[in-house]
Structures are given as structure tokens and as C-alpha cells.
N, C-alpha and C positions, 0 to 999 in steps of 0.2 A: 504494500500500500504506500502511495507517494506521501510524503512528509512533508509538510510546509513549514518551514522554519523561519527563526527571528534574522535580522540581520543588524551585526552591529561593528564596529569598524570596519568596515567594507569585507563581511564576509558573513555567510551564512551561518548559524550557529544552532545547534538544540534550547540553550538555555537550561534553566535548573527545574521547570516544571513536569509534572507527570500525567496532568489534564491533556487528553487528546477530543478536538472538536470534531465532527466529521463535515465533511466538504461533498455536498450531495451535487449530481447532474441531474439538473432538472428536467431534461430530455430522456431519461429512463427511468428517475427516482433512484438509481442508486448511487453507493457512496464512492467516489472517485480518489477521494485524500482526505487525510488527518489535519491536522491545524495542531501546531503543538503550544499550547495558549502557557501565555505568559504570567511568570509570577511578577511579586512585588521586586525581588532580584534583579528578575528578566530585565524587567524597566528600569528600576537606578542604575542597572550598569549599562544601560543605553543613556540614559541621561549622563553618566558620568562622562561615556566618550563624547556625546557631543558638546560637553562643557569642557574636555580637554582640548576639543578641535578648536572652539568658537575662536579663542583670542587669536589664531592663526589663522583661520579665515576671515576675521574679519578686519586685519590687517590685509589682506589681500586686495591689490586694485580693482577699481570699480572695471577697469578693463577686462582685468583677469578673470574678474567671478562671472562678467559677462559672454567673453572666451566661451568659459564650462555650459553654459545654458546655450549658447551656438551652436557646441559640439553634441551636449542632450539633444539640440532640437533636433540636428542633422542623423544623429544614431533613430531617435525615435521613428523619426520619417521615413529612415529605411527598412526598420521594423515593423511599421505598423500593421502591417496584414499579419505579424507573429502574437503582436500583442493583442489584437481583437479577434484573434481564432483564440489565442486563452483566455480572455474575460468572454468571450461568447460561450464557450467551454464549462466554466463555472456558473455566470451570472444566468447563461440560455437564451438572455436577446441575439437575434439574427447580426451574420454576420457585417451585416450592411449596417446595421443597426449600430455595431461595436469599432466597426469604422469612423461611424461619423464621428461616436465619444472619444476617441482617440484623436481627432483631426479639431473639434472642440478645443479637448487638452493641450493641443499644439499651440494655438492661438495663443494662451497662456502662457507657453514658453518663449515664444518669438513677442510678446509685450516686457517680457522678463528681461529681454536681452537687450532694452532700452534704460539700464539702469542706470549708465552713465550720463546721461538725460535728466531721468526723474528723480534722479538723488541730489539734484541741482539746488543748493539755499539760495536765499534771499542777501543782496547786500546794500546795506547804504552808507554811503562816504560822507564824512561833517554830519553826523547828527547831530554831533554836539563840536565845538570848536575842539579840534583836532581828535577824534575822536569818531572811528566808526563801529557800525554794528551788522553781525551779519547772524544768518540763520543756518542752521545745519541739521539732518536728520541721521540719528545711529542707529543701530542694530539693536533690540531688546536682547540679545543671548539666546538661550534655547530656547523654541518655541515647540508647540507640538502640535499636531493636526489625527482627529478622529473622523473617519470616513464613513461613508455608507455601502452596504449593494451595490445600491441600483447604477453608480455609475465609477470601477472601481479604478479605471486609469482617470478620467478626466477632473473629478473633484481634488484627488492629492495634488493633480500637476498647478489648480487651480493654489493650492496655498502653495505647498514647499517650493514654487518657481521664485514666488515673488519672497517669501521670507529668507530663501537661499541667499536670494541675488541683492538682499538688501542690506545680508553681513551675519546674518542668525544662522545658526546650528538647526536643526532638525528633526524630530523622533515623530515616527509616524506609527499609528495604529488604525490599522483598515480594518474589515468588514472580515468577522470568521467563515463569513459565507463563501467568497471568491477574494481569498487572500492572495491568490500567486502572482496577478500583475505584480503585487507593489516590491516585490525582490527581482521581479523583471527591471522594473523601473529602478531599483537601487543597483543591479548589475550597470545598467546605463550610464546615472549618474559616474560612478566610479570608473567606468571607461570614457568619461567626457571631460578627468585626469580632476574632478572631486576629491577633496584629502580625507583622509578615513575620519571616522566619528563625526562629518560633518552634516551627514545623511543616514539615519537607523533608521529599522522596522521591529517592531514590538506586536507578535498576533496574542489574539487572542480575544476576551470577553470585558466582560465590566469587570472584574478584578484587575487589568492592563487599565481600562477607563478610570477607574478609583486613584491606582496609583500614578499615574497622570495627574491625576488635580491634585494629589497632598502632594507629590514629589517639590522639595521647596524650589530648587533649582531652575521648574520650568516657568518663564515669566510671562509665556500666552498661550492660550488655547483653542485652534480653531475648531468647529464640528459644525458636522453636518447631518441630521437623521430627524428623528418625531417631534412633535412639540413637546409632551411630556420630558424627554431625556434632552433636552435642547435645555429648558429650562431650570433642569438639575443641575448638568456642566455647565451651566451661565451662574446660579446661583453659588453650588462649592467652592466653582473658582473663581468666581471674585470675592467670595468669603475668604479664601487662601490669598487673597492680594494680587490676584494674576487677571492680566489682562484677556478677557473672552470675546469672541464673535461665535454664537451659535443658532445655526438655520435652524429653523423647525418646519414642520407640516404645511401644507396649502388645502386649499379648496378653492380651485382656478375657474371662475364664471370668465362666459365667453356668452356675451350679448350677441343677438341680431337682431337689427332693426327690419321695419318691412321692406326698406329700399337696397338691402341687403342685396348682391349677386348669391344668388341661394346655391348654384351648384357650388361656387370656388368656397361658399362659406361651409357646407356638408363636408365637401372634401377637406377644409383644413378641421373642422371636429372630429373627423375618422381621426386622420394623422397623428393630430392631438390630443386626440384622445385613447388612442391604440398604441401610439409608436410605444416598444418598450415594454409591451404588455401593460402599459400604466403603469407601470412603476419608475415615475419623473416626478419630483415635486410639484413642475413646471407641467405639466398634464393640466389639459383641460378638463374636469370630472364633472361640468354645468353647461350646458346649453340654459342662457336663458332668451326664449323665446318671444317674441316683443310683437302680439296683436296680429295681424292675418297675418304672418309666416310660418306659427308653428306647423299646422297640417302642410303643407310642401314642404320644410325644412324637415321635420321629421321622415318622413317618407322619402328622402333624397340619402340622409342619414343608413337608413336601415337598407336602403338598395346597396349602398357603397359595403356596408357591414357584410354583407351575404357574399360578396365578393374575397372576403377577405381572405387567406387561404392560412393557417395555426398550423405548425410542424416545428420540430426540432429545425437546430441551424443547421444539420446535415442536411438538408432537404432544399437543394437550390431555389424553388419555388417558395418557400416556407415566405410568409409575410410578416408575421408575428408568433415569436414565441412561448414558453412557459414563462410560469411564475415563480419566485426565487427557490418556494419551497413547499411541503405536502401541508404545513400548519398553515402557512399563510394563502394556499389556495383554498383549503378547505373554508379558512374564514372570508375572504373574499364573496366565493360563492354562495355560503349563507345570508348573501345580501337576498338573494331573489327570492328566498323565501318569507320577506320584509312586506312589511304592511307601507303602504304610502306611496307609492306609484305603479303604473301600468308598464307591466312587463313587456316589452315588443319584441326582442329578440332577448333568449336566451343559451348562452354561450357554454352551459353546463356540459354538452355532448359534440359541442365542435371538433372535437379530435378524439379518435379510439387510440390504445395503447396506454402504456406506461406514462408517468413522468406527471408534471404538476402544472398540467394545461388545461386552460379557460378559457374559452373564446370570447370574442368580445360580446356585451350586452349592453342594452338599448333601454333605458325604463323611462315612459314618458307622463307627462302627470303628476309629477313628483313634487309632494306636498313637502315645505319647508319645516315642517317639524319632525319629518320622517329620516332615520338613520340615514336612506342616500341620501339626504340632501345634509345632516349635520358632522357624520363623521367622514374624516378621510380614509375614504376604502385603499388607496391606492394599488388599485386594481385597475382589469381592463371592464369597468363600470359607468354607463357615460349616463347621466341622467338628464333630462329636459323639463325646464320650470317654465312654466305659461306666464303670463304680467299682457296688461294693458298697455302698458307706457312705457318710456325712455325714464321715469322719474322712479315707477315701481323697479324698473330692473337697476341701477344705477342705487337706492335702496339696499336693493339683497347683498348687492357688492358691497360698499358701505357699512354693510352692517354685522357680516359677516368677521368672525376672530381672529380669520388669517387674514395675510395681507399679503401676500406673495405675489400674482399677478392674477390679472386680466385683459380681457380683448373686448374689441368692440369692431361689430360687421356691418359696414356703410358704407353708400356713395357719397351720403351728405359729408361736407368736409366741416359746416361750422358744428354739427353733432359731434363729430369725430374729438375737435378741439377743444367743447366743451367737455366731451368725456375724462378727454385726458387731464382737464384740469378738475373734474371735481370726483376722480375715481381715489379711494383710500384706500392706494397697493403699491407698494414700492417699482414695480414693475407693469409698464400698461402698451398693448398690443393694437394697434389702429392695421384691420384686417390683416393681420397678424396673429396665428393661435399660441405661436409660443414666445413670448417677447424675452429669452434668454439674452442678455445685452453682448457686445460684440466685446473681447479683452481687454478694448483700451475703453473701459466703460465698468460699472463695477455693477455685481450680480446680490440683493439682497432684496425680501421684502420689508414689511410693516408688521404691526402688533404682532398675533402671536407665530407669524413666520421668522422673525427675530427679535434675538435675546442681544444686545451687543448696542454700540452705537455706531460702528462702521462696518458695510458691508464688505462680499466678501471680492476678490481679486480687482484689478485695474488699480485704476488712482487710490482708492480705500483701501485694497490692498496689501500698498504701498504702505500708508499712512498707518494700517493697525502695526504692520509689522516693524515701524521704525517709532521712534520718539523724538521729539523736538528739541532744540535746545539751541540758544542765543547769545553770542557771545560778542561782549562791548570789549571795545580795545584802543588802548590810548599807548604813543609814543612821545610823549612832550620832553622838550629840551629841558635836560637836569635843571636848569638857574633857575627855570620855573616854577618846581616842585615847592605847593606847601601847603601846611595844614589846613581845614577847610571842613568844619562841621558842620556847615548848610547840606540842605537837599540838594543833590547834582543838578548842575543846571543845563541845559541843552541850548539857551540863548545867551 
């Protein structure tokens, strides 16, 4: 049975744990590898090498750490059909599918490699008579990044590029589910001439998470997963003093108004609502329907649905895949047997055989107090709420606890503009179903889709990953020098 190990100064390691996780194929249901989950050990002596590494890394030129993220990019890119036949392998999204999240993650890297750029302070000369001040941004030290599933190369490239290239150290702990990218991805690093302990991997569960946030050494925390556990590692670790940014959950409404293009809008609900098997934060899980569209937009919906063809990614034709795993299809699926909307298509028997597949389903009707519409299934579950108006659907969004994104489907362009300015979601889509913003743009929602005050990759970043600091500096001629217990004066 394949062994998936920790990695810590550039080298794969057992570590001192005895806990073995199992790592299932969701395309057959069985166990393909172990996960050899990490103690509290495992982790301090990953945080200790990359506390040894930091002050050498971060002595290193802004040229030179830039170099390393060149060379990652250019390794990545010539692997990337290696790396997304293995996260396709584990995770079960299509290969095409594991493609894109790989070329995603790229984007991140090649923003990364503009560091000598974005590391740029502020200066001003005579602020005060001979005296100037300039601004400067450094490294926190080690930081560390906890991952998800659903997307297992693209989210870590999203932190450790920008907190690498900005003078931090690194420990990373991914997903027990499809752990093997992230020792892909650290064999990378270290052939892209990375210095050991500057980039760890620590697998394993919340015993690895726990010791992550009390390790004192680590100075921030990113994550990515449910709102619940978002807001526990936001909570412990800034109780420990450490700086957090932690994504949580969505519930992604996607408006049509009547004047909608009703096919491009059906087509981008499938996409976005399907790609991934649903399992995206960024998934659309609401059509809200806006006054005479719903009966054609639904019925446009469920034709494209019936099309759809559910196979493992061995299956060149396969469209959409399995779900991560047997607990979490099983719950999934026990949506349709929910009270509060009308079933239209269900996905229970889209595919015979093994493995932890669901095909997609359609429930239209869907009354706002009812489980589709209040929990995030993140499944392939798309539901369809009726409303009168631009004010009732613009409402549900508004009112809704997550704030991740939404879209809005129109010709009108002053709707369009109003939408955008009065939608409460960090993220908003103008006939656009998945507004994932582009790298040099930063990716975060609202209320309870974030815990943190800076979102995650681009400019913000940047900015979680470094700290500020201002320094006044005076060279006056010796004869001048003298005492002076007034307030500095700058005029």
C-alpha cells in the first residue's frame, strides 16, 4: 500500500506517528494509500526547520527568491498533465477539470514572480528639514497554510507562492483526503534550487491543525474549508496572537432577470453549478429566478442536465465526476429526500458501478426555509428560488450569512451596475457564474465566508503575508546637534 509521507527539509520523511489515514478512489471506492498523519512532533520539527531556514531566506534577494518561483513556474508547467492525472486520481474531478486547477494555481505563481515590484515602499524626501521617511514591508517568519479537497494543487500554490516570495518560511498541511500533490509540489519547489526547511509538508488531521495554532513559532495562519472550522482557526489563532485569514463556506445565488439570454444563462448554471461535482466554494448552489423566466430557464437547465454524461476520469467522455467520498455522498444525496422543493431531476442513479457518484440534480421551488436552500450541500445540488422582482432576489442575496459571491444574468447594463453596487458578497459576477478574480486581484468573501480582515492571494496577499514598518532618518551636520524636548517638528 502506497505511503504518503511528511516532508521536511527537503525530503520525504515517516515522522514519529502511528495513525494511518486511508486515501480512498472515489472512482471505485477503494483504498488506494495511507496518509501517515502527523503528531504534535511531526509539526514542531517542521516548524523548527523552517525557523532554521527563514533568516536565510529571507536574506535572500528579492531577485533571487523571485528566480525560485520562475523556475517552480516553468517545472510546474511542464508537469502539469503529471500533477492533475494525481489530484484527478485522488480528489476524482475529470481530468480536464484538474487541468484547469492546476493552470489556476499557475496564475499565482507567475503574480508571485513580480515580487520585486510589489515589495516596493513608499518614500519621501524633507519631510521634515533634512530628514526623510520611507516605508518598507518584511517577512512575518513562519507562516503556515491548511488546505482543502476540493482543490489540492491550486489553493496551497495560492498562499505558499506569495508568503515564499515575500521572505517567510513555510509548513503546509493539506487535505488527508488527496494528500500526494503537495510532496509533488515540494519535490518542485526544491528542484526550483529552494533551501531546505524553507518549504515543509505536515499530513495528517486536526491533531496536525491543533498543533499549528498553539505551535508559538508560527506567526500566521492561512485556511481554507467550512465555516464552522474557519471560524475555530480564526478564533484559537488569534487567541495565540497569530495572524489569521480563514475562508469558510458559500451559498453562491446566481440571479436572472427576464431580459436575461436564457440559453448562455442555463449553460453557465450547469457549468457552475456541476463543474467539480460541486464541490467549489465558488459553485453556484441558487438559481434565483426573477418573474416570467423561471419556466424556460428551468426547462433549459434540466435539458443541458440530461446531457451531462458522470464517469470516473478514466472515461475520456466522463463530464463530471465522483464525490470526495462514501460519507459525504451519502449525505449529499439525502438532500432529495428533503421536504421544500420540487425535485426535477434526480441524480441518485446517474451512474451504475462502484465509487461515490451522484449525478447532478435539479430541485425547483425551493422554499427559503428549507435545508437546500439554508445549508451548504456542497454537492452537485442546484436549487431554483422563484421572486417577483430585482429587489426580492437582491434581498435573499443580502440576507443570506455567507458572502462569498454572486452573479447576476442581464442585458440591462444600468441593473447590472446597480447590482454590483448594492450586492453584500465580496465577490460579484455581471453574466459571469463564477467571479473567481484573476491573480493580480485578491480572492475572499464577506460575513461568514471570512474570518480574517485581508483576503486571500494578489495584492492582500501580499499584504497578510508581510508587515509594515516606517523608518525616519536624519543625517545633520555634527555642529548642529542638540538637545530638544519639544514634539518633532516637521516645519
Amino acid at each position: 500500500m502506497k505511503q504518503v509521507k511528511h516532508w521536511i527539509d527537503n525530503a520525504a520523511v515517516s515522522g514519529t506517528g502511528t495513525r494511518r489515514l486511508p486515501v480512498w478512489d472515489p472512482a471505485t471506492g477503494a483504498q488506494q494509500a495511507e496518509v501517515l498523519a502527523a503528531t504534535a512532533a511531526d509539526v514542531r520539527a517542521a516548524v523548527e526547520s523552517a525557523r532554521a531556514a527563514q533568516p536565510g531566506w529571507r536574506a535572500a534577494s528579492l531577485s533571487r527568491r523571485a528566480e525560485v518561483m520562475f523556475r517552480f513556474r516553468e517545472l510546474v508547467d511542464a508537469q502539469r498533465k503529471e500533477i492533475a492525472a494525481l489530484l484527478s486520481a485522488e480528489h476524482g474531478k475529470t481530468v480536464a477539470d484538474a487541468l484547469g486547477e492546476v493552470a489556476r494555481g499557475l496564475e499565482n505563481v507567475e503574480f508571485a514572480t513580480g515580487a520585486p515590484h510589489l515589495l516596493k515602499g513608499g518614500f519621501s524626501e524633507q519631510a521634515a528639514t533634512g530628514v526623510d521617511v520611507y516605508s518598507i514591508r518584511q517577512p512575518l517568519g513562519v507562516v503556515a497554510g491548511i488546505t482543502p479537497f476540493n482543490f489540492p494543487a491550486m489553493v496551497p500554490m495560492w498562499m505558499f507562492c506569495n508568503a515564499l516570495v515575500c521572505g517567510n518560511t513555510f509548513v503546509l498541511k493539506p487535505s488527508e483526503k488527496d494528500p500526494s500533490v503537495s510532496l509533488l509540489l515540494a519535490d518542485l519547489l526544491m528542484q526550483a534550487g529552494l533551501p531546505p526547511g524553507a518549504f515543509n509538508v505536515v499530513q495528517g488531521d486536526r491533531e496536525a491543525v491543533d498543533a499549528l495554532i498553539a505551535d508559538p513559532d508560527i506567526a500566521a495562519l492561512s485556511f481554507v474549508g467550512s465555516t464552522p472550522v474557519a471560524r475555530h482557526v480564526y478564533e484559537a489563532g488569534t487567541r495565540a496572537g497569530k495572524r489569521v485569514q480563514a475562508l469558510g463556506g458559500a451559498k453562491n445565488h446566481m440571479v436572472v432577470l427576464p431580459d436575461a439570454d436564457v440559453p448562455a444563462a442555463a449553460d453557465a448554471a450547469v457549468s457552475a453549478g456541476f463543474g467539480s461535482a460541486g464541490e467549489r466554494c465558488m459553485a453556484v448552489s441558487v438559481v434565483v429566478a426573477v418573474g416570467s423566466v423561471g419556466d424556460t430557464l428551468v426547462d433549459a437547465i434540466a435539458e443541458r442536465i440530461r446531457q451531462i454524461r458522470v464517469g470516473p476520469a478514466s472515461d475520456p467522455d466522463a463530464e463530471m465526476g465522483p464525490l470526495i467520498s462514501r460519507e459525504h455522498r451519502d449525505r449529499v444525496a439525502g438532500y432529495l429526500d428533503a421536504a421544500g422543493g420540487q425535485v426535477v431531476i434526480d441524480g441518485r442513479d446517474a451512474h451504475d458501478g462502484p465509487g461515490f457518484f451522484l449525478g447532478p440534480c435539479l430541485v425547483d421551488h425551493v422554499s427559503t426555509d428549507s435545508v437546500f436552500y439554508t445549508d451548504e450541500i456542497f454537492g452537485p445540488v442546484l436549487s431554483v428560488v422563484r421572486v417577483d422582482s430585482y429587489e426580492e432576489a437582491l434581498d435573499l442575496v443580502n440576507a443570506n450569512p455567507y458572502g462569498n459571491g454572486t452573479a447576476l444574468f442581464t442585458r440591462d447594463g444600468g441593473a447590472a451596475r446597480q447590482f454590483q453596487y448594492d450586492a453584500v458578497c465580496g465577490m460579484v459576477g455581471i453574466n459571469v457564474p463564477i467571479p473567481v478574480p484573476v491573480a493580480y486581484y485578491s480572492f475572499g468573501g464577506w460575513k461568514s465566508s471570512l474570518f480574517g480582515d485581508l483576503h486571500m492571494y494578489g495584492p492582500e496577499g501580499i499584504a497578510f503575508y508581510t508587515r509594515a514598518k516606517v523608518v525616519t532618518s536624519r543625517w545633520p551636520d555634527p555642529a548642529t546637534s542638540a538637545v530638544d524636548l519639544g514634539f518633532p517638528k516637521v516645519r
